[in-house]
KESETI-175917 format. One record per residue: z, x, y of N, C-alpha, C in turn. Coordinates in steps of 0.2 Angstrom, whole numbers, plus 5000, padded with zeros to 4 digits. Layout:
<bamars>
ZXYZXYZXY/...
</bamars>
This chain:
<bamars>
496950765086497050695086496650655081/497050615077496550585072496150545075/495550535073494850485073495050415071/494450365076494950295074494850295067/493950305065494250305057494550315051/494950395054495650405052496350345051/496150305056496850295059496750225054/496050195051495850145051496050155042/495950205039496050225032496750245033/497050265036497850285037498250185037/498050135042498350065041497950025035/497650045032497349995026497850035020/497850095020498350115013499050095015/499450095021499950075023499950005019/499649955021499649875019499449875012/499249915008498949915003499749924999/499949965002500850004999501049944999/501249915007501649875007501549805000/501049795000500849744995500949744987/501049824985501249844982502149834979/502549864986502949854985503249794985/503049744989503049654987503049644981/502649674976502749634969503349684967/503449744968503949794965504449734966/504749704974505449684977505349634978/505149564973504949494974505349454978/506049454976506649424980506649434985/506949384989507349364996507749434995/507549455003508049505005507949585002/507549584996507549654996506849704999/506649655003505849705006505849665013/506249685017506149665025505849695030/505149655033504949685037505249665046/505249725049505549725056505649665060/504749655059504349605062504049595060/503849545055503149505052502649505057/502749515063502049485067501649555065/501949625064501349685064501049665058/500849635055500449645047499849605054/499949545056499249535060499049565064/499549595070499149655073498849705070/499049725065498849775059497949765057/497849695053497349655052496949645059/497249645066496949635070496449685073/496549755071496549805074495949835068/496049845063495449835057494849785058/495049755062494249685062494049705070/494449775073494049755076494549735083/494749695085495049635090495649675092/495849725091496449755094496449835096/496449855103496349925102496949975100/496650035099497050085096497650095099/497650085104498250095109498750035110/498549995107498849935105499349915099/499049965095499249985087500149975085/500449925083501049955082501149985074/502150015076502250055069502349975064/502350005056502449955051503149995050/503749955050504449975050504549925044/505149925040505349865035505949925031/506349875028507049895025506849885019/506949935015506949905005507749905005/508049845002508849835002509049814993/509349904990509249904982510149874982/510249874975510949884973511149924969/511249984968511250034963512050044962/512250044955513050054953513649994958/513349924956513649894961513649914970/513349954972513349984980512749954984/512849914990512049914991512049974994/511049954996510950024997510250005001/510250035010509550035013509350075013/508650075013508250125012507750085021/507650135025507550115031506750145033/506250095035505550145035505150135043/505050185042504650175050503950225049/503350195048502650225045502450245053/502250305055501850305060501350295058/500750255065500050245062499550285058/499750345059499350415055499850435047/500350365045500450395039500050375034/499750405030500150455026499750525027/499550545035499250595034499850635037/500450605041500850635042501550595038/502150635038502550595038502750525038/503250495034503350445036504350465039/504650415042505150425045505750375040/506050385034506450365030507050385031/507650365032508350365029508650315028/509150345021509650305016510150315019/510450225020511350205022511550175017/512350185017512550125013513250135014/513550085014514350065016514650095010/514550125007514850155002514850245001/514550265005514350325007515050345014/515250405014515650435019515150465024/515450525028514950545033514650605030/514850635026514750695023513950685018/514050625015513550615008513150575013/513250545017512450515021512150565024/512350615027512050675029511650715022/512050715018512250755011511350735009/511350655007510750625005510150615008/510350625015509550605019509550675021/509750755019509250795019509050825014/509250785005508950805000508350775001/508150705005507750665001507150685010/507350725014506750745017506550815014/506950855010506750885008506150865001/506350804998505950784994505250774995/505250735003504750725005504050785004/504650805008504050885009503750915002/503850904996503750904990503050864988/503050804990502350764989502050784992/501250744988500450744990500350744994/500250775001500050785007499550715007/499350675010498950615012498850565007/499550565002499650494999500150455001/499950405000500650345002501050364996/501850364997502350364994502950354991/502950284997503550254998503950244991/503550214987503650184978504050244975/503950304977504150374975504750394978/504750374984505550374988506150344983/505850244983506450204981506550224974/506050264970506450294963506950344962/506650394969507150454967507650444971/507850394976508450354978508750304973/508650294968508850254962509050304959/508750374958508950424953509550454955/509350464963509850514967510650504970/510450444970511150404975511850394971/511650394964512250404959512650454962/512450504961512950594963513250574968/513250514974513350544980513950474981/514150444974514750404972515150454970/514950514967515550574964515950604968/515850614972516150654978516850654981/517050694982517850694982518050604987/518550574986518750494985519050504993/519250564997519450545005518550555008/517850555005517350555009517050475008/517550455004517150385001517550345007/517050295010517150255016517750185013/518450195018518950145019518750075017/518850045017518849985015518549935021/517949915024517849885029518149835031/518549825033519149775036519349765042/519649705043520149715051520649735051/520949785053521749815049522249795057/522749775055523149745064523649795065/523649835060524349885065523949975064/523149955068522750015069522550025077/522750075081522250065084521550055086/521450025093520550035092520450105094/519750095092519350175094518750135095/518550165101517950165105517450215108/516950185107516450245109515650215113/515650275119515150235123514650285124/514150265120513450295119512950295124/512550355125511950355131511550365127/511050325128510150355125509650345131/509150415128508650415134508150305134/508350315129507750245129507950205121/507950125122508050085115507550025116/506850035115506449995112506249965104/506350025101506150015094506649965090/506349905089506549835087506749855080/506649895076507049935070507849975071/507750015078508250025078508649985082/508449945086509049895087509449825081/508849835076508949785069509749835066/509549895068509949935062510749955067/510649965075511349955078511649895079/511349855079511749785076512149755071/511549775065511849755058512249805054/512349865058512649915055513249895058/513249905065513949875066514449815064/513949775063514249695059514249725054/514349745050514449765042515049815042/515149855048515749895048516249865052/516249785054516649755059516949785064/516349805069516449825075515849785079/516449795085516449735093516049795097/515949765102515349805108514949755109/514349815111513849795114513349835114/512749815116511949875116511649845122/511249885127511049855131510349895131/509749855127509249905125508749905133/508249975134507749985140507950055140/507850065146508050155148508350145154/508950185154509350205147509350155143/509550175136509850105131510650135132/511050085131511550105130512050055128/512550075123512850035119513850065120/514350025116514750025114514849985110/515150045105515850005098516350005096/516649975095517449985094517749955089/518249975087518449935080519150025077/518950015069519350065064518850145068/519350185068518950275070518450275065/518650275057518450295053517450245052/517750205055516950165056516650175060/517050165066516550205071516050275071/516350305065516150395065515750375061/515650315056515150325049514450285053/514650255058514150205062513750255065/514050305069513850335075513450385069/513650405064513350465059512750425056/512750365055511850335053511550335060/511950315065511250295071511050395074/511350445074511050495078510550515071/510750495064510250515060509250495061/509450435065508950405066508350445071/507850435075507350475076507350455085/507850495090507950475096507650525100/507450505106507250575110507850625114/508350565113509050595117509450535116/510050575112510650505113511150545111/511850525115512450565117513150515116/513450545113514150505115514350515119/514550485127514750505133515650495134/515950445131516550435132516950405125/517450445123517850435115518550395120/518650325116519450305120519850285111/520450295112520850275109521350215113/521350155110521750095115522250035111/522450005113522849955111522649885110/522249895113521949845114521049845113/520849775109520049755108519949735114/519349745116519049745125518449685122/518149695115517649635114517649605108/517549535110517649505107517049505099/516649525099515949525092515349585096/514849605091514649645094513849595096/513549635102512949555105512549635109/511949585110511249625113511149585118/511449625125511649595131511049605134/510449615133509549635136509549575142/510049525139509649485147510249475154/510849505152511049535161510449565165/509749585161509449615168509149555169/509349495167508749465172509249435178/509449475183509649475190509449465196/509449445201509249465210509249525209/509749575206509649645207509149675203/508649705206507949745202508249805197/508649815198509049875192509249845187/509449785187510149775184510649805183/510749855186511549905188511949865190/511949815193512449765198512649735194/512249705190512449645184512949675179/512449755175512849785170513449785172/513649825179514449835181514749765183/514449735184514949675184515249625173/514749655173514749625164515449705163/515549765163515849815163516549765165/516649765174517049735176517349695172/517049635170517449575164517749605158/517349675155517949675150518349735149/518549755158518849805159518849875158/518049895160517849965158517449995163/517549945168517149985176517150045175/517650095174517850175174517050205170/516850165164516350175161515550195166/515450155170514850175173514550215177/515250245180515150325182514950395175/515350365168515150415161514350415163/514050335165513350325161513050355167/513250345172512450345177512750405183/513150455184513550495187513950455193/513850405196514050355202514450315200/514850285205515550235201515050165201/514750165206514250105207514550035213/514950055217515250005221514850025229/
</bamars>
C-alpha cells in the first residue's frame, strides 16, 4: 500500500497534468472536469485538512474533433496514479461496436508501453489524434446509423443490473451517452444501480457496448424487449424515488415501474414480484 507521501507526490503530478492540459484545451467544452469541487478536496488533502480516506478520484472528459467526428476521451486517475494505471476509454458516435472495442484495447495496450510512474495523459490525447483516423475506414455497415427518431422502427429495450452506481463519472457518461443516441429510460443510481434504454436496437447495442466497457464490479443485461410502443418519455436520474416512508425504496421503484407499465420488470431485478 502506498505511503501518504506516496499518495501526496502521486495528487501533485496529477494537478500538475491537469494544468498542463488546460493550456493544451483552452476552450469551453474541450477539458471537463466531473466535478470541479475535487481540485479542492485535492488541495485540501496536500495541506493537510483532509484525510486519506477522504481522497476523491480526479475524472474529467478531454472532448477532441478529429476528421469532423467528435471524439471522448473519458479519465478516471486513481489516487495512486501514475504509479499505477490510469482508467481511460475512447467513444464517439461515429464509431460502430466493433471499432470502439477495436480502439480501447489498442490504446490499453498502449498504455502498457509507457514510463512506469510518469503522468501521461498528453501522450494518450496524441496517439488518439493519431490512431482514431483508421477506425473511420472500416467496413461502412460497422459505421454507426444515423442518430435519429425513425417512426416506422420498433422500439428496443434494455433493462440493466449493476452491482452498484456511485461514480458521478459514470452516471455523467449513462446519461449523456444516451441523449446523444436518443434514447428514453431511466438510471436509478445506489446498490443495485439499475437503469433502462430504449429507443433504435442499433443504439441501444452501441450505448450498452461503451457503458460495460467502463470499469464495473458487476453489470448484466437482465431483460432484452422488442415493443410497439415507447414506455418513456426522455431519459432522467430517478435517485429521488428513494426518498419514501418506505426504507428500501422498492415500494416506490415498483410503483414508478407500475406508471410506465413494466411491473413484470422487478421480479428480472430483484428475484420477487414485489406485491
Amino acid at each position: 500500500m502506498d505511503s501518504n507521501s506516496d499518495v501526496e507526490n502521486n495528487i501533485e503530478l496529477q494537478l500538475s497534468e491537469l494544468e498542463m492540459l488546460g493550456s493544451m484545451f483552452p476552450n469551453k467544452g474541450e477539458l471537463e472536469l466531473i466535478d470541479p469541487g475535487v481540485i479542492s478536496d485535492l488541495h485540501d488533502f496536500l495541506s493537510g485538512k483532509l484525510g486519506r480516506d477522504k481522497v476523491p478520484k480526479l475524472e474529467y472528459n478531454i472532448n477532441l474533433n478529429i476528421m469532423e467526428a467528435k471524439v471522448n476521451i473519458s479519465v478516471s486517475l486513481p489516487n495512486s496514479y501514475p504509479s499505477i494505471p490510469a482508467q481511460i476509454s475512447v467513444h464517439s458516435g461515429h464509431l460502430g461496436r466493433t471499432n470502439h472495442n477495436g480502439i480501447n484495447l489498442e490504446l490499453r495496450s498502449f498504455q502498457r508501453t509507457l514510463e512506469p510512474e510518469s503522468i501521461y495523459i498528453g501522450s494518450v490525447v496524441e496517439w488518439v489524434k493519431d490512431n482514431f483516423p483508421a477506425y473511420l475506414t472500416f467496413l461502412e455497415g460497422d459505421i454507426l446509423a444515423p442518430i435519429s427518431k425513425t417512426e416506422d422502427k420498433k422500439t428496443f429495450r434494455m433493462w440493466i443490473h449493476s452491482h452498484h452506481i456511485y461514480s458521478k463519472s459514470k452516471m455523467k457518461n449513462i446519461e449523456d451517452w444516451a441523449k446523444e443516441l436518443n434514447l428514453t429510460g431511466f438510471f436509478l443510481p445506489g446498490k443495485p444501480g439499475l437503469i433502462c434504454v430504449e429507443g433504435l436496437e442499433t443504439n441501444c447495442n452501441i450505448w450498452w457496448q461503451r457503458i460495460r466497457a467502463l470499469n464495473w464490479q458487476k453489470i448484466s443485461c437482465k431483460l432484452e424487449e422488442h415493443d410497439e410502443v415507447q414506455k418513456f418519455q426522455n431519459f432522467s436520474n430517478i435517485a429521488d424515488i428513494k426518498a419514501s416512508s418506505d426504507s428500501s425504496g422498492m415500494k416506490a421503484f415498483l410503483n414508478y415501474l407500475e406508471e410506465h407499465h413494466s411491473s413484470h420488470v422487478f421480479k428480472e431485478y430483484f428475484g420477487f414480484d414485489g406485491k
